[in-house]
C-alpha positions as CSV (number, residue, x, y, z in Angstrom):
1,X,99.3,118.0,96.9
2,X,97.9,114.7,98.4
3,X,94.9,113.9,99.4
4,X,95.9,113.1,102.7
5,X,97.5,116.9,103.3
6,X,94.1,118.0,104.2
7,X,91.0,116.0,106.2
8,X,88.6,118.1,103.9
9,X,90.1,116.9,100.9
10,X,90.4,113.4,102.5
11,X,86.6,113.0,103.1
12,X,85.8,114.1,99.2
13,X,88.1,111.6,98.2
14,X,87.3,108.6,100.6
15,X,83.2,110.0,99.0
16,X,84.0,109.8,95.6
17,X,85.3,106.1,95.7
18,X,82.4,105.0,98.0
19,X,79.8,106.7,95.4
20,X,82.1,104.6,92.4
21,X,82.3,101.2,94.6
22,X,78.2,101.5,95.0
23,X,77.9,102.4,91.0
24,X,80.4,99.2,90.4
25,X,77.7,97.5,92.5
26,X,79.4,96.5,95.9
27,X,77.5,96.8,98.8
28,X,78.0,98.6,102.1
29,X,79.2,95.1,103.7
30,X,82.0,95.0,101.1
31,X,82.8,98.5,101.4
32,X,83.4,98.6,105.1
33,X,85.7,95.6,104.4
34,X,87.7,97.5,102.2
35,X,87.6,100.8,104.7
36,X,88.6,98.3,107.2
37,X,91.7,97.0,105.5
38,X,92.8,100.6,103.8
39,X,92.5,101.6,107.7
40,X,94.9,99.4,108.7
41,X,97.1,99.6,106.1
42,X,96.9,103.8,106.2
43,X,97.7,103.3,110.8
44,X,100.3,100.6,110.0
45,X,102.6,103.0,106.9
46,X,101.5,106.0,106.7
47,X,102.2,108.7,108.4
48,X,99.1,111.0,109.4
49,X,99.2,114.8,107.5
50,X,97.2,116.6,110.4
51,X,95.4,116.6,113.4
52,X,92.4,114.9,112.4
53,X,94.4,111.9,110.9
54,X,96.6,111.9,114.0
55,X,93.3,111.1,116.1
56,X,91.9,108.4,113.7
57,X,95.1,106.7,113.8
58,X,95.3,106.5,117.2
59,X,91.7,105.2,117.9
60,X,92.6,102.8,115.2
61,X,95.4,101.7,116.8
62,X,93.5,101.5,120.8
63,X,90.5,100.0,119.3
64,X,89.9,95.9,118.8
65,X,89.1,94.7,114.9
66,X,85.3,94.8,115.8
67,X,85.9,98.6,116.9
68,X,87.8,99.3,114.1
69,X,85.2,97.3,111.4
70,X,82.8,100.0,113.5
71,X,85.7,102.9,112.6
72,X,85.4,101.9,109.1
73,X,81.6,101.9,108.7
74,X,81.4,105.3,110.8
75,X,84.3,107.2,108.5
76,X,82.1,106.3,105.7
77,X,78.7,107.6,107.0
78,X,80.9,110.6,107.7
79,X,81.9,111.1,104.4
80,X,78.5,110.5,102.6
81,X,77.2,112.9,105.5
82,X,79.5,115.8,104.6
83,X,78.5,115.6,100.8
84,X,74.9,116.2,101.2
């Protein structure tokens, strides 16, 4: 099973290498950066799994690189959010 098969599973993921990129020591400027490129990669190859990708793709793809650095920084307040 992949990670991307199911949003729940996507959101622990994405979490647990957000908590690892902040133990490494990068900061939340250098993490949205990498959000922000694995987002466009992930809209530009992969195909989305469910419904919940589906929608993030496509506001990916209708929204301008400042609205998708803003994309990047919300999906990862979401994930930290869901772990609490």
């Amino acid at each position: 099973m992949s990670v991307l098969d199911n949003f729940s599973t996507w959101k622990d993921f994405l979490a647990n290498k957000i908590d690892q990129a902040k133990d490494h020591g990068m900061s939340n400027q250098s993490i949205t950066n990498v959000a922000q490129h694995v987002g466009d990669y992930l809209s530009r190859h992969v195909e989305p799994e469910n419904k919940e990708e589906r929608v993030l793709q496509e506001l990916w793809n209708a929204a301008s690189e400042e609205e998708q650095r803003a994309l990047a920084s919300t999906m990862i307040k979401l994930v930290q959010n869901s772990k609490q």
